[in-house]
PAZAPA-4460 file (N, C-alpha, C; in steps of 0.05 Angstrom, whole numbers, plus 32768, in hexadecimal, padded with zeros to 4 digits):
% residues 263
    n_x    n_y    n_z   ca_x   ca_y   ca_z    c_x    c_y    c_z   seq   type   mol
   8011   7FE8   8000   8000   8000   8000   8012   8019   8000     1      X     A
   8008   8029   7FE8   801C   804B   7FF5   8008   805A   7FFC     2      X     A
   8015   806B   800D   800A   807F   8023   8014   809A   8019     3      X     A
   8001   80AC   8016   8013   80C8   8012   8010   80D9   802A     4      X     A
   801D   80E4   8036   8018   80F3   8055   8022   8118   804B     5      X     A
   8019   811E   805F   8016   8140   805C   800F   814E   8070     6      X     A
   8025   8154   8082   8025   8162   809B   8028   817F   80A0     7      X     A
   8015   8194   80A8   801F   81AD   80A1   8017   81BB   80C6     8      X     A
   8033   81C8   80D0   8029   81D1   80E7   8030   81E6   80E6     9      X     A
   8024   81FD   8103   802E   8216   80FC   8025   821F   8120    10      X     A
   8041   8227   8129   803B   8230   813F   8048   824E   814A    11      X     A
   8037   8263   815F   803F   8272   8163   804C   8273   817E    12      X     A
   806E   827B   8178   8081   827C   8193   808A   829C   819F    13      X     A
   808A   8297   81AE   808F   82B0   81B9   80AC   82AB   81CE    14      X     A
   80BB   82B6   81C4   80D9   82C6   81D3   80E5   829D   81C8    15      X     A
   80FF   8299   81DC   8107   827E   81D2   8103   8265   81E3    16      X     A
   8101   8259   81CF   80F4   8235   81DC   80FD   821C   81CD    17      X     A
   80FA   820E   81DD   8105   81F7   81D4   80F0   81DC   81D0    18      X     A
   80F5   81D7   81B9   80D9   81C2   81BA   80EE   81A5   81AB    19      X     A
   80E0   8197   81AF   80DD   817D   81A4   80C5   8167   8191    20      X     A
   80D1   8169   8171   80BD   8160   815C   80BC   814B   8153    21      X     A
   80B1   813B   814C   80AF   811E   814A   8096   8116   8136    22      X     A
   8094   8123   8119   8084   811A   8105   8089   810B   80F0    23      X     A
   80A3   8104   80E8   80B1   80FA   80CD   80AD   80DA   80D6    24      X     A
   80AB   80CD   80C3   80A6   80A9   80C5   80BF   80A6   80C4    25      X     A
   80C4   8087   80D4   80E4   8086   80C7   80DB   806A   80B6    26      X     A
   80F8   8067   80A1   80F3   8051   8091   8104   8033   8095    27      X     A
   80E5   8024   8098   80F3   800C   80A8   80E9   7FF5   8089    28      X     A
   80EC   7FD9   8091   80E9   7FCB   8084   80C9   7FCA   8074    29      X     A
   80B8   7FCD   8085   8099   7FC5   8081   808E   7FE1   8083    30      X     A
   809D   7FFE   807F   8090   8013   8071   80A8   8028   8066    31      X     A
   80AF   8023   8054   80C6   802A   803E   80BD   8050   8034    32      X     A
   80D0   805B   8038   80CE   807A   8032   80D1   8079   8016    33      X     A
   80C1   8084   8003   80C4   8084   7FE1   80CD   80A0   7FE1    34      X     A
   80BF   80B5   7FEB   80CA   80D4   7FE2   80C0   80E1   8008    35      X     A
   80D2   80F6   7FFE   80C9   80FF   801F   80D5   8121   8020    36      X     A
   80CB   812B   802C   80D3   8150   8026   80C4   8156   8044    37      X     A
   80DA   815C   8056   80DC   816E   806E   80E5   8189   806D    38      X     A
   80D2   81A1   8076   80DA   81BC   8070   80CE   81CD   808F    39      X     A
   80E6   81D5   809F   80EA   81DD   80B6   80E8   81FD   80B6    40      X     A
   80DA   820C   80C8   80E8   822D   80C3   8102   8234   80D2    41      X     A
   810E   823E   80D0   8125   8249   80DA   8126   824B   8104    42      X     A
   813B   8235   810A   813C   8239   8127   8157   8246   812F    43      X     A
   815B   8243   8149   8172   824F   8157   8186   8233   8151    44      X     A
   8179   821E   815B   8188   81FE   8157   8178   81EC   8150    45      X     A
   8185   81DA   8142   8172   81BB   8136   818A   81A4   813B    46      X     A
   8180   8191   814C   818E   8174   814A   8177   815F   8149    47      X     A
   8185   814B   8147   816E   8130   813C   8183   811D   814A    48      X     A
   8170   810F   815B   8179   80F5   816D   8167   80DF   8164    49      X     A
   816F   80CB   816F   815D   80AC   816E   8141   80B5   817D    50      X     A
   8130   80A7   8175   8111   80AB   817B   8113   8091   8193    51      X     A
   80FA   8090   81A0   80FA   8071   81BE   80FE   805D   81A8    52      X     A
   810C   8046   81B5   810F   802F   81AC   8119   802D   818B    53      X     A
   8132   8049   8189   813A   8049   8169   8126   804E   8152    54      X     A
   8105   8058   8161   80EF   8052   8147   80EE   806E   813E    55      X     A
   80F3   8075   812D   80FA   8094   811F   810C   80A6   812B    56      X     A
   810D   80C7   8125   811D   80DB   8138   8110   80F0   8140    57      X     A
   8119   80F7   8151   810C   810A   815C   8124   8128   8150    58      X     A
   8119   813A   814A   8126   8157   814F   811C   816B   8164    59      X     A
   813E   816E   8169   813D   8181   818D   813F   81A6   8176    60      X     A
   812D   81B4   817D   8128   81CF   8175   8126   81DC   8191    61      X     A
   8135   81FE   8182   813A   8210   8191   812A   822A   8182    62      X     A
   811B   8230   8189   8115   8242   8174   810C   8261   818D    63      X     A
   8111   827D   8175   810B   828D   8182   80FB   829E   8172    64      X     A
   80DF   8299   8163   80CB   82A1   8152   80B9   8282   8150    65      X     A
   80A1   828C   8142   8088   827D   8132   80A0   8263   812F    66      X     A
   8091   824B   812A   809E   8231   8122   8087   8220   810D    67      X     A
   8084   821F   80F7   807E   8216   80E0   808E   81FE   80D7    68      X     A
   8083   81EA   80D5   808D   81D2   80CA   8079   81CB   80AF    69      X     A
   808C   81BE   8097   8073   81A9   8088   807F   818C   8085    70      X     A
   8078   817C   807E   8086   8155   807F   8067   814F   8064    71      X     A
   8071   814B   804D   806A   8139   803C   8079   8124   803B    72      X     A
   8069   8107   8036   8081   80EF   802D   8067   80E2   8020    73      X     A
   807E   80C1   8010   8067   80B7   8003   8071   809E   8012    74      X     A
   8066   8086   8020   8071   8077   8022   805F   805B   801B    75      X     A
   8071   8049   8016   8068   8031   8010   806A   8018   802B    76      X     A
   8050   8013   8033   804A   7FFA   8046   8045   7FE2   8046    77      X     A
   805C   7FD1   8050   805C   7FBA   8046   805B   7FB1   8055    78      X     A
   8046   7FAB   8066   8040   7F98   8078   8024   7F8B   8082    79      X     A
   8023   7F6F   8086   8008   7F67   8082   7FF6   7F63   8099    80      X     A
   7FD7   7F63   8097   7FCE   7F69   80A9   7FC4   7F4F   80B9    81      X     A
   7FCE   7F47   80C5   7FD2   7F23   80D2   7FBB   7F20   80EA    82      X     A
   7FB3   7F10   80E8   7F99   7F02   80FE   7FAD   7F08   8116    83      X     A
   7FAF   7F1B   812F   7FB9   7F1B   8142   7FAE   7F0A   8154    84      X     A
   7F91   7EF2   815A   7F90   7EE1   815A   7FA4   7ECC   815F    85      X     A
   7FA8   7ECC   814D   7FC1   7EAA   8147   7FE2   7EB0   814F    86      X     A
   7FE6   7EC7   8167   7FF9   7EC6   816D   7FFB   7EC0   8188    87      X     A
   8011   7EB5   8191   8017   7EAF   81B5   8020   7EC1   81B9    88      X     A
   801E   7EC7   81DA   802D   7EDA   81EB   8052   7EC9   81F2    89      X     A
   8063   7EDF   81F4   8072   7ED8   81FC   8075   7ED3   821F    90      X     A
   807A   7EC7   8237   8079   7ECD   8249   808D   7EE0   8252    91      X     A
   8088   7EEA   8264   80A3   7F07   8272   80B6   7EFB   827B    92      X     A
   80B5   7EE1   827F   80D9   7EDC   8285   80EE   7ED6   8269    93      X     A
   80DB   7ED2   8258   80DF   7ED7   8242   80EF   7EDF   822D    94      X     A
   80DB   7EFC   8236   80D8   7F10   8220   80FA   7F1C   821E    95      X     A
   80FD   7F27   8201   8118   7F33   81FD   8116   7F51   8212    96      X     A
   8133   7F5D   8211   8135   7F6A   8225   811E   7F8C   8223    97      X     A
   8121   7F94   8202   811D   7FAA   81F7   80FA   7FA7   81F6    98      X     A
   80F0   7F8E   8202   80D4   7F90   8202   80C6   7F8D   8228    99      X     A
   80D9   7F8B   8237   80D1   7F86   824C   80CD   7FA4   8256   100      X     A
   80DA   7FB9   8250   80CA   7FCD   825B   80B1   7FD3   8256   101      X     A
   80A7   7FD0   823F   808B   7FCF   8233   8072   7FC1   8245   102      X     A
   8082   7FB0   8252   8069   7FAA   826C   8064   7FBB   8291   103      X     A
   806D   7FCB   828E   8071   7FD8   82A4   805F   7FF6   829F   104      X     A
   804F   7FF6   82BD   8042   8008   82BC   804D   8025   82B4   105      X     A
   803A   8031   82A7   8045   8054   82A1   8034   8069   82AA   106      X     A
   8041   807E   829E   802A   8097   82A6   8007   80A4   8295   107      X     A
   8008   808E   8285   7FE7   808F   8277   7FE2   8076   827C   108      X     A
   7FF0   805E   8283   7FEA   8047   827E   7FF1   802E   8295   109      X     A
   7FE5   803B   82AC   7FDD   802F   82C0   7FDB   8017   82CD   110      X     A
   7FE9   7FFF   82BD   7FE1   7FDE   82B2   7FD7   7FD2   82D1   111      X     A
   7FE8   7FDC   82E4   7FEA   7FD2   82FB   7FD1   7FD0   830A   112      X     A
   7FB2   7FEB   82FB   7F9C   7FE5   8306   7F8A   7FD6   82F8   113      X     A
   7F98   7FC5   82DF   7F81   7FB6   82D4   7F88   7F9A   82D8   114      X     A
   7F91   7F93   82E1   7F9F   7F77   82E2   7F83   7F6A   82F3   115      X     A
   7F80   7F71   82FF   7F62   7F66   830C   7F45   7F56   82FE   116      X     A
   7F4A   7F7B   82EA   7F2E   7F73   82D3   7F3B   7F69   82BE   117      X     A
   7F53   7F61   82B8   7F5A   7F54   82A3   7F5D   7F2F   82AA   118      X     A
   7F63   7F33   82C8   7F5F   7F11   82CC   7F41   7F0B   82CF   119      X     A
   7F2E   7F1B   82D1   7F14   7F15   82D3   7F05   7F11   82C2   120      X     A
   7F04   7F1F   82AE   7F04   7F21   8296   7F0F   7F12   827B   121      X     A
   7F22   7F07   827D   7F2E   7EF8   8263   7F3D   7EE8   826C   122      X     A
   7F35   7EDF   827F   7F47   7EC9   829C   7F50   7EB3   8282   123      X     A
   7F46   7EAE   826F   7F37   7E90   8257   7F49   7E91   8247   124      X     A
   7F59   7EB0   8236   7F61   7EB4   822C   7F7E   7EC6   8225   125      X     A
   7F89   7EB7   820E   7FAC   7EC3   821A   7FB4   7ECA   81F8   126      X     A
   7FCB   7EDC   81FD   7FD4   7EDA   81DE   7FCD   7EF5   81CC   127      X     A
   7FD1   7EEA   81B1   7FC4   7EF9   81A7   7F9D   7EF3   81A1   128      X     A
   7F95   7EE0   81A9   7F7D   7EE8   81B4   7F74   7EF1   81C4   129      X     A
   7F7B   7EFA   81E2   7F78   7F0F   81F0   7F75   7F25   81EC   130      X     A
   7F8A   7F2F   81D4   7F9A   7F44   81D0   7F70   7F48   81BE   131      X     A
   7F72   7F3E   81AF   7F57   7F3D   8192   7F40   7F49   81A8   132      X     A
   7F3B   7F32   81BE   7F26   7F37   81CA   7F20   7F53   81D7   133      X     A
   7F36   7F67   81E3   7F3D   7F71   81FA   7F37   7F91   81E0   134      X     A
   7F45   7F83   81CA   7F3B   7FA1   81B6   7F2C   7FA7   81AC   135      X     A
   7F17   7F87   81A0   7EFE   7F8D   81A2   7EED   7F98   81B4   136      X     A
   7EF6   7F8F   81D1   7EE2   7F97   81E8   7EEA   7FBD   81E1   137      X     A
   7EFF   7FC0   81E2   7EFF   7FE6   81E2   7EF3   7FF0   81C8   138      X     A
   7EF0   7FE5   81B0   7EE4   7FEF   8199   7EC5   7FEE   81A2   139      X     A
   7EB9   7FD4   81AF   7EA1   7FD8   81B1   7E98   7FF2   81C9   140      X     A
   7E9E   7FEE   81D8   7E9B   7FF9   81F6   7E9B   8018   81F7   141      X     A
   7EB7   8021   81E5   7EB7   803B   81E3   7EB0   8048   81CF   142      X     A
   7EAC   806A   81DA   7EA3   807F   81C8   7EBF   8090   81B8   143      X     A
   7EBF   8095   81A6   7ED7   80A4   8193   7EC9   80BB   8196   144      X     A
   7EDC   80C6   81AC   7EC5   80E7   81AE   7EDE   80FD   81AB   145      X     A
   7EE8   8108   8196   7EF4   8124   819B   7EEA   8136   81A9   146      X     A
   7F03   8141   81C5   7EFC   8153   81D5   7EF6   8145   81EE   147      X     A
   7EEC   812F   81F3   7EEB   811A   8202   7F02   8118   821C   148      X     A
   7F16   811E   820F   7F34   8116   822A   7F47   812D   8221   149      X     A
   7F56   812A   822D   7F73   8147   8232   7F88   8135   8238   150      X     A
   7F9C   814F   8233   7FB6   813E   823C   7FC0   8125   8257   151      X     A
   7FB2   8131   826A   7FAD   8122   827E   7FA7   8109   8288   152      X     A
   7F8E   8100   826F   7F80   80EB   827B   7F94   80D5   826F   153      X     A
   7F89   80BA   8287   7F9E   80A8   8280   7F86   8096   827D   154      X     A
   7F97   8078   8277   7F7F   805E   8272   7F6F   8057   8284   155      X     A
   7F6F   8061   82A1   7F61   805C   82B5   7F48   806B   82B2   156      X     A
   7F54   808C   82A6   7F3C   809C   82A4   7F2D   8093   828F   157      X     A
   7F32   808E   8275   7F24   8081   8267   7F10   8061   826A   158      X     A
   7F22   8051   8274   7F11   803A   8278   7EF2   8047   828A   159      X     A
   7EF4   8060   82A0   7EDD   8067   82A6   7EC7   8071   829F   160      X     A
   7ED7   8081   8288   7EC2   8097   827C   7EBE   8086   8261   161      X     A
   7EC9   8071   824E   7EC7   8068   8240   7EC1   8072   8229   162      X     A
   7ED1   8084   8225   7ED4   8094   8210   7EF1   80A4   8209   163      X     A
   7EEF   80AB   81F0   7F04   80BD   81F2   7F11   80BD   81D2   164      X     A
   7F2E   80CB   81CE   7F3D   80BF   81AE   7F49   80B5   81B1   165      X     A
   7F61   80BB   8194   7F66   8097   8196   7F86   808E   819D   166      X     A
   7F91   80AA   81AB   7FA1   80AA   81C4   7F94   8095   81E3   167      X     A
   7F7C   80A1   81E6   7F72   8092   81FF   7F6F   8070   81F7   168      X     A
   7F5B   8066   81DB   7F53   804C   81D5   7F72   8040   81D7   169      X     A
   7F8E   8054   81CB   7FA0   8041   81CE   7FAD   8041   81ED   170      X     A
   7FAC   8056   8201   7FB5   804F   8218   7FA9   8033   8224   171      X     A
   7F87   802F   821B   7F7B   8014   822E   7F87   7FFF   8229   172      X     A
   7F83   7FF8   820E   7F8F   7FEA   81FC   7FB3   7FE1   820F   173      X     A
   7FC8   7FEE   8213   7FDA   7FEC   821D   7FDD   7FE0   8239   174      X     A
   7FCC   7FEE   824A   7FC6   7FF4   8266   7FBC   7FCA   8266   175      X     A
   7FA9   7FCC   8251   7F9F   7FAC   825B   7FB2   7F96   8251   176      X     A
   7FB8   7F98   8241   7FCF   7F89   8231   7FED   7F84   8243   177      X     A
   7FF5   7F9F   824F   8002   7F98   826A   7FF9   7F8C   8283   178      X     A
   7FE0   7F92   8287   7FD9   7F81   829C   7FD1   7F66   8293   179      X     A
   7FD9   7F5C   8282   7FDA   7F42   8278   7FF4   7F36   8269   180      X     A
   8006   7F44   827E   8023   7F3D   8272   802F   7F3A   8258   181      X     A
   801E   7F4D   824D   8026   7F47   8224   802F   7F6E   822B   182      X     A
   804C   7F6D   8216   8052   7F86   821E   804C   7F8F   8207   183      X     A
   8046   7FAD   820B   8034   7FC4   81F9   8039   7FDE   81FB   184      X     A
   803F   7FEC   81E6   8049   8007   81E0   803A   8016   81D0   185      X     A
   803D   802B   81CD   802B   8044   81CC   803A   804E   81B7   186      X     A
   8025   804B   8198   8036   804D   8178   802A   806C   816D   187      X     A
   8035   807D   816F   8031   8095   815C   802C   8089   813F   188      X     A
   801B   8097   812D   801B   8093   8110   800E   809A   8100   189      X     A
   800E   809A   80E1   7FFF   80A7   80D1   7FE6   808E   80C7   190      X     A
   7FCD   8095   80C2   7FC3   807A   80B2   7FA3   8089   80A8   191      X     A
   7F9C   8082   8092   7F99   808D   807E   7F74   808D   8087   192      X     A
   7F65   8089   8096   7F4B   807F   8099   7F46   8090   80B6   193      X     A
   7F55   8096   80BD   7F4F   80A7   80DC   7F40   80C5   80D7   194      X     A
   7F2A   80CE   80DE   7F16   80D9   80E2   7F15   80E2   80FE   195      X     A
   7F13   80F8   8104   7F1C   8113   80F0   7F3B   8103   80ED   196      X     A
   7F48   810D   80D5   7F66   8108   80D4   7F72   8116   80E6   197      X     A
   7F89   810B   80EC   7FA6   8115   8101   7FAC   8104   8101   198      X     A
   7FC2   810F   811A   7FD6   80FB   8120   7FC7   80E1   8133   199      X     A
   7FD3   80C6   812C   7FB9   80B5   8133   7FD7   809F   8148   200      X     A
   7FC1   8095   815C   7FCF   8085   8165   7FC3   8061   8171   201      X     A
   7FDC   8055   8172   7FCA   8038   8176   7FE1   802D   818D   202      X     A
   7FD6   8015   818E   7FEB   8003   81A4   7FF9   7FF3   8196   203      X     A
   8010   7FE7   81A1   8025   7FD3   818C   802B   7FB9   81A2   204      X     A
   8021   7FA8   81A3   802A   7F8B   81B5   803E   7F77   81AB   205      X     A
   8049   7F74   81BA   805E   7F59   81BB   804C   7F46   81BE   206      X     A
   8056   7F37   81A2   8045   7F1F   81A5   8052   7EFF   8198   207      X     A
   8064   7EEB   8199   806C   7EDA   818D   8088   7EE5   817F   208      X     A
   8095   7EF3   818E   80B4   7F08   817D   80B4   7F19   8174   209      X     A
   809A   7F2C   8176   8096   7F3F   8164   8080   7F4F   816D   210      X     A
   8086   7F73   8158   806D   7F7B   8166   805A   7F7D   8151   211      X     A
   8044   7F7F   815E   802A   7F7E   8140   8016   7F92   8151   212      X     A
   800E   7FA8   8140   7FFB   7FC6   8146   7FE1   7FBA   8148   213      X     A
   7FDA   7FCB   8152   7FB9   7FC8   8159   7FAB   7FDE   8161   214      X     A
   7F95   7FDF   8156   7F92   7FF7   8154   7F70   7FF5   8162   215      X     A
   7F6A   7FFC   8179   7F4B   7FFA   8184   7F34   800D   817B   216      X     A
   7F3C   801B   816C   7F29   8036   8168   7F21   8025   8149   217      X     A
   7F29   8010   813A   7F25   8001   8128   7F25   800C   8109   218      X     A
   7F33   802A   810A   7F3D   8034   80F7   7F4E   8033   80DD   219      X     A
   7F64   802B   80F8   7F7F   8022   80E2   7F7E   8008   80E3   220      X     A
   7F86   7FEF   80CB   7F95   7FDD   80CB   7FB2   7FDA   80CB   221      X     A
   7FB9   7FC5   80D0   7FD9   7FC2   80D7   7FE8   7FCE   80B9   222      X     A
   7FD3   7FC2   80A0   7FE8   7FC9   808E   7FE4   7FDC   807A   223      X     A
   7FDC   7FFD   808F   7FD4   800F   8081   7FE1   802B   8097   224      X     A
   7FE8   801C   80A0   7FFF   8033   80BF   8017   803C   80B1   225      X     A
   8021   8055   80BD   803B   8054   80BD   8040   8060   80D9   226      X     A
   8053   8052   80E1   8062   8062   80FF   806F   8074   80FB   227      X     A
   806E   8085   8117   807E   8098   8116   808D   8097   8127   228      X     A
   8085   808B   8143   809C   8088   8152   808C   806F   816A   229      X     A
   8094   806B   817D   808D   805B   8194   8093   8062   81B3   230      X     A
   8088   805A   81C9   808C   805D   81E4   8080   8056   81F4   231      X     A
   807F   805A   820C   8070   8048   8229   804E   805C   8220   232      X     A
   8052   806B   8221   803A   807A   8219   8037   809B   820D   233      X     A
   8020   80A6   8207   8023   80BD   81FE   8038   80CC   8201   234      X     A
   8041   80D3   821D   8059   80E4   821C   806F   80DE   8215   235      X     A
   8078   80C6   820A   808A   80C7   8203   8089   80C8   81E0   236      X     A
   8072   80C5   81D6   807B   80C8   81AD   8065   80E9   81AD   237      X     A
   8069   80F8   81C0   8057   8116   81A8   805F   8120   8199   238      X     A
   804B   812B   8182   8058   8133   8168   806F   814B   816A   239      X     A
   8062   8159   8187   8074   8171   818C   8075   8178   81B3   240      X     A
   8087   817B   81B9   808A   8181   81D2   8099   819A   81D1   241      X     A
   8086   81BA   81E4   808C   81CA   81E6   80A6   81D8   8205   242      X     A
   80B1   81D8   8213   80C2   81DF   8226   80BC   81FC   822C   243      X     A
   809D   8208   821B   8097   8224   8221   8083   8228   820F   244      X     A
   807C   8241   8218   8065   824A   820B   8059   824C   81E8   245      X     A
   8044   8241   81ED   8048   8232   81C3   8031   8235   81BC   246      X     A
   8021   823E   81AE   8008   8241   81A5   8001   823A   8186   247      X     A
   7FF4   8224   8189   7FE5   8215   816B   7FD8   822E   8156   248      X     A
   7FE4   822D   8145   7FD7   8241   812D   7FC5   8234   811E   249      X     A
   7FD8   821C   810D   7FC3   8206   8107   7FD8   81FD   80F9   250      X     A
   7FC2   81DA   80F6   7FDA   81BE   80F5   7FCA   81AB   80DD   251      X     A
   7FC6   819F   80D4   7FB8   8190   80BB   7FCE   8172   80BE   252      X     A
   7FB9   8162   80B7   7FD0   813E   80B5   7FC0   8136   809A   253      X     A
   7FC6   812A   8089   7FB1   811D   806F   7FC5   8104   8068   254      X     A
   7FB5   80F2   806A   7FC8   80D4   805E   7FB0   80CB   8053   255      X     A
   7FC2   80C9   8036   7FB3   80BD   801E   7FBA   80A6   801C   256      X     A
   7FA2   808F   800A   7FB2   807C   7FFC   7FB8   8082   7FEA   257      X     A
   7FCF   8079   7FDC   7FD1   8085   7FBC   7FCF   8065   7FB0   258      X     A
   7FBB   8070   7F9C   7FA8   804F   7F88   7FC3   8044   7F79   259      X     A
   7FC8   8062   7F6B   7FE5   8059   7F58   7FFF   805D   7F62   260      X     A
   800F   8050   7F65   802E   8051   7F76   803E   8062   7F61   261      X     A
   8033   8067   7F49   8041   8071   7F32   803E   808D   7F32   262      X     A
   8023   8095   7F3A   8012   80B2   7F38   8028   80C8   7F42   263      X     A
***
């Protein structure tokens, strides 16, 4: 599948600040960069480090005016969208080293208070059928309500109010998946079916050596994503993190399919 993406932001800064940006896909095996054009406005400083767990980069900005970014790319996704079903859990004594943090409680994702309703609940079931059941239960259960939650709320607050976007559907998603010893991370990304469009996000589980996306808001399929980056939870992949005062002008995300790879 190719994806065409088209990111345009525009923010107003006042005196100097330092932020941190994190919109560009990086190119891995199963979503390949074909063309790509990043165009920055003028800062004080720009560096680019490794993104969590090596999955894209982040750029450290210093800027002392307005900050305008755009990110077009075309990329091609090559990866298939597999019965998550028919996979085993690895157990935690297990698991390789770079996935065992992924089960430990965080700051949106709480695991430590669902372990209760998750042995009560799916006591029957393990794996990647757990994983099936546990996302269907949040696709059915919850409301996709923009305006619904804030930076704040974490998966606890959501499992109550049962609602929210698709930041929150992917904190539960995580939150229960850890309390069922399958480790799970919190995937920034572009994907082409999300309504209203933006920046969209899902959960990623270790499951049988590997991780495989999932997405509870039932939007994206696995093989119509592209990542942007990964972490324990929201705070650690935002598109932008301010160190001061920053005000949204306005921001647009559009991911197309493109029919012809040729066009």
């Amino acid at each position: 599948m190719i994806l065409d993406i088209d990111v345009k932001l525009d923010y107003q800064v006042n005196g100097p600040t330092d932020m941190i940006l994190q919109i560009q896909a990086p190119d891995f095996a199963d979503q390949k960069v074909l063309s790509e054009n990043f165009v920055l406005s003028d800062t004080l400083h720009r560096a680019t480090i490794a993104g969590e767990a090596g999955m894209g980069e982040r750029i450290l900005i210093r800027t002392n005016g307005n900050l305008s970014c755009s990110y077009q790319a075309r990329f091609h996704v090559d990866r298939p969208a597999l019965r998550i079903e028919e996979f085993d859990s690895v157990p935690p004594h297990q698991l390789p080293s770079d996935a065992v943090r992924y089960l430990m409680p965080s700051r949106y994702c709480p695991s430590d208070e669902f372990q209760n309703f998750v042995a009560a609940e799916y006591g029957n079931l393990s794996g990647g059928a757990l994983i099936a059941a546990m996302r269907d239960w949040i696709f059915e259960r919850y409301q996709y309500v923009p305006g619904s939650s804030n930076a704040q709320t974490t998966a606890l607050d959501t499992f109550v109010q049962r609602k929210g976007v698709c930041r929150d559907f992917a904190h539960v998603m995580i939150a229960l998946s850890r309390a069922a010893a399958i480790p799970a991370r919190f995937a920034s990304v572009y994907a082409p079916y999300v309504t209203p469009q933006d920046f969209h996000a899902v959960a990623e589980v270790y499951l049988q050596g590997s991780w495989h996306l999932v997405d509870a808001t039932g939007m994206a399929a696995a093989n119509q994503i592209v990542r942007i980056g990964v972490g324990l939870d929201a705070a650690e992949v935002p598109f932008l993190s301010s160190f001061g005062p920053a005000m949204l002008m306005s921001q647009s995300v559009s991911v197309l399919i493109v029919e012809d790879a040729k066009r």
